[in-house]
N, C-alpha and C positions, 0 to 999 in steps of 0.2 A: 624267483627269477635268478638264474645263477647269471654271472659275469664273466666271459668268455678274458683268457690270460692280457691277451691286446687291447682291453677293455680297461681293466683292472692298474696297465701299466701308462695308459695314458695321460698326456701331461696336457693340462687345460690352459692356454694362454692369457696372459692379458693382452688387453686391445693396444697396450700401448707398447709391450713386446711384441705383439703381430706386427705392426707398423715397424718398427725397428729391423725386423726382420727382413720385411719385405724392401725396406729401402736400402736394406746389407746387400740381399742376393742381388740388385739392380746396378748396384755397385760396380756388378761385374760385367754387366752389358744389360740392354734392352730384353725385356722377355714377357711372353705370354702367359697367361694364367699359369696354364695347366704347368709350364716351365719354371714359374715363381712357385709352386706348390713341392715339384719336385726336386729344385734345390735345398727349398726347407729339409724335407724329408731324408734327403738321400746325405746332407751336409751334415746333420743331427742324428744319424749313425740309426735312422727308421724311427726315431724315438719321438721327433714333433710331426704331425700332419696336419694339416691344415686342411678343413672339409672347405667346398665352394659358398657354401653359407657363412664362412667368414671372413675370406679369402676376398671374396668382389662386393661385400661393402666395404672393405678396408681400404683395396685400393679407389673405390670410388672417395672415398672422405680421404686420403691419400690427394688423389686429384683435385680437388675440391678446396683443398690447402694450399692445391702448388709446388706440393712437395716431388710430385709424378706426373708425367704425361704420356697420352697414349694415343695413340695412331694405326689403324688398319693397313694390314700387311698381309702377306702369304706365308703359311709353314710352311717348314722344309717339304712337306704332303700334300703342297700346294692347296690347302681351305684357308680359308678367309678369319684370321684371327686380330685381337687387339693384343696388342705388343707396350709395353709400358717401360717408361725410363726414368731415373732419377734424373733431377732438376738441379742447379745450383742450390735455391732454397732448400731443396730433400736432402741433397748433403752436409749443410750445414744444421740439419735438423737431427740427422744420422749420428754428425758429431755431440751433440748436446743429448740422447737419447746416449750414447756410449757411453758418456761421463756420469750419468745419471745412474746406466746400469749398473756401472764397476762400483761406483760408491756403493748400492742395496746389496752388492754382491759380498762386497769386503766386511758389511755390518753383518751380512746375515753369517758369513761364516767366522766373525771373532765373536758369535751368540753361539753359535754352534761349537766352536770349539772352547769354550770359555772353560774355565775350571769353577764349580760350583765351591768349591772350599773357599774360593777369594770372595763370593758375593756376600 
C-alpha cells in the first residue's frame, strides 16, 4: 500500500488542540462547520485539515462545556446551516489552553535544540 505525498505529510491532532483551535478561529466571529474547517486549513498554510469526523464531535463536546454555542442560520447560499460562537466561558478556556500550549511548545523546543555535550 503506497502513501500518497498529502498522506505522508499529514499532521494528526490532539483533541485538546482541535478544541483550541476551533475556539481561536471563533475568535474571530460566528462560523459554520464547513467555515471553522476552512480557516484551520487555509490559516495553517493547507498543512492542518480537519475531516467532519472530528470536526462535529469536537464542537458538539465544545457545546456541551459551554465553551460554544450554536444557532440555525442561512449561508451566504442561503441553506440552512448551524453557525457556532465562542462563549465567555470558551474564551477564558482559549486563554488557559494558550498558556498551556506555549509552555509544551518552549519545552519541546529547548529538547530539541539542546546540546547533547551538556547532558
Amino acid at each position: 500500500m503506497t502513501q500518497t505525498p498529502s498522506y505522508q505529510n499529514r499532521i494528526e491532532l490532539l483533541q485538546g488542540t482541535l478544541d483550541m483551535l476551533i475556539l481561536r478561529t471563533l475568535q474571530w466571529g460566528a462560523q459554520h462547520g464547513y467555515g471553522i474547517s476552512q480557516a484551520i486549513r487555509i490559516n495553517s498554510g493547507d498543512v492542518l485539515q480537519v475531516e467532519t469526523g472530528s470536526l462535529y464531535p469536537a464542537l458538539h463536546r465544545l457545546e456541551r462545556q459551554g465553551w460554544v454555542r450554536s444557532e440555525w442560520k442561512l449561508t451566504e447560499s442561503k441553506q440552512r446551516a448551524k453557525y457556532y460562537r465562542i462563549t465567555a466561558l470558551g474564551k477564558k478556556q482559549l486563554l488557559s489552553d494558550q498558556t498551556r500550549w506555549r509552555t509544551i511548545v518552549d519545552a519541546i523546543a529547548a529538547i530539541m535544540q539542546a546540546d547533547p555535550k551538556r547532558s
